[in-house]
C-alpha positions as CSV (number, residue, x, y, z in Angstrom):
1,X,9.4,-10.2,0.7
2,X,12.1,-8.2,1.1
3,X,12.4,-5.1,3.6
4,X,12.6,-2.0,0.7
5,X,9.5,-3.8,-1.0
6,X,7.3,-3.9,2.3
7,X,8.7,-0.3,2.8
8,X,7.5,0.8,-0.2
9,X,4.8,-1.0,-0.3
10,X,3.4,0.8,3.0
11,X,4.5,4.2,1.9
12,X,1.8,3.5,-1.4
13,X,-0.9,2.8,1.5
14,X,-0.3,5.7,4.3
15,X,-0.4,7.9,1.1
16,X,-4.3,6.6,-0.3
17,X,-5.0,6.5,3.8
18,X,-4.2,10.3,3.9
19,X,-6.7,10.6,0.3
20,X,-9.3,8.7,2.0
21,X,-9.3,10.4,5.1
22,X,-10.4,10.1,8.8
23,X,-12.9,7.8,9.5
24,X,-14.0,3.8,9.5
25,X,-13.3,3.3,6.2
26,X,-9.9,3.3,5.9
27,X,-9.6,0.3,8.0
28,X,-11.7,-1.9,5.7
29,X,-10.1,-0.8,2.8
30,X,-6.3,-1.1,4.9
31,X,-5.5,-4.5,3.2
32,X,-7.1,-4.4,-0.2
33,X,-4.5,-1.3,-0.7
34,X,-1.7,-2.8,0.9
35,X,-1.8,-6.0,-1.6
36,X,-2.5,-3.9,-4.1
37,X,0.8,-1.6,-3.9
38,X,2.4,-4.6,-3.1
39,X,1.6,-6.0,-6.5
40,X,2.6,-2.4,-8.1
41,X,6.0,-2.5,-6.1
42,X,7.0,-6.3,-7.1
43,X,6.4,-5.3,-11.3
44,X,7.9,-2.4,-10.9
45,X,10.9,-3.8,-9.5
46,X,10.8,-6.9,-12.0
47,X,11.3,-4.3,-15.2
C-alpha cells in the first residue's frame, strides 16, 4: 500500500469518526470504514 493511499485512506475515516460522533461506536465501526475508503482510494486512483 503505498503512503498517499493509507493517508488518504485515514483522512476518509477521521472524517465519518467526526459524523458518528463521541462514543463506543466508533471503535466497532473503525475498521469496516477504514477498508472501505481504502477500497474508494485504490479505484479512484486506478481511473
Amino acid at each position: 500500500m503505498a503512503s498517499c493511499d493509507f493517508t488518504a485512506a485515514i483522512d476518509l475515516c477521521a472524517r465519518e469518526l467526526r459524523e458518528i460522533g463521541d462514543g463506543v461506536y466508533w471503535k466497532y465501526k473503525l475498521l469496516e470504514i477504514l477498508i472501505k475508503n481504502y477500497k474508494t482510494v485504490i479505484k479512484s486512483r486506478e481511473t
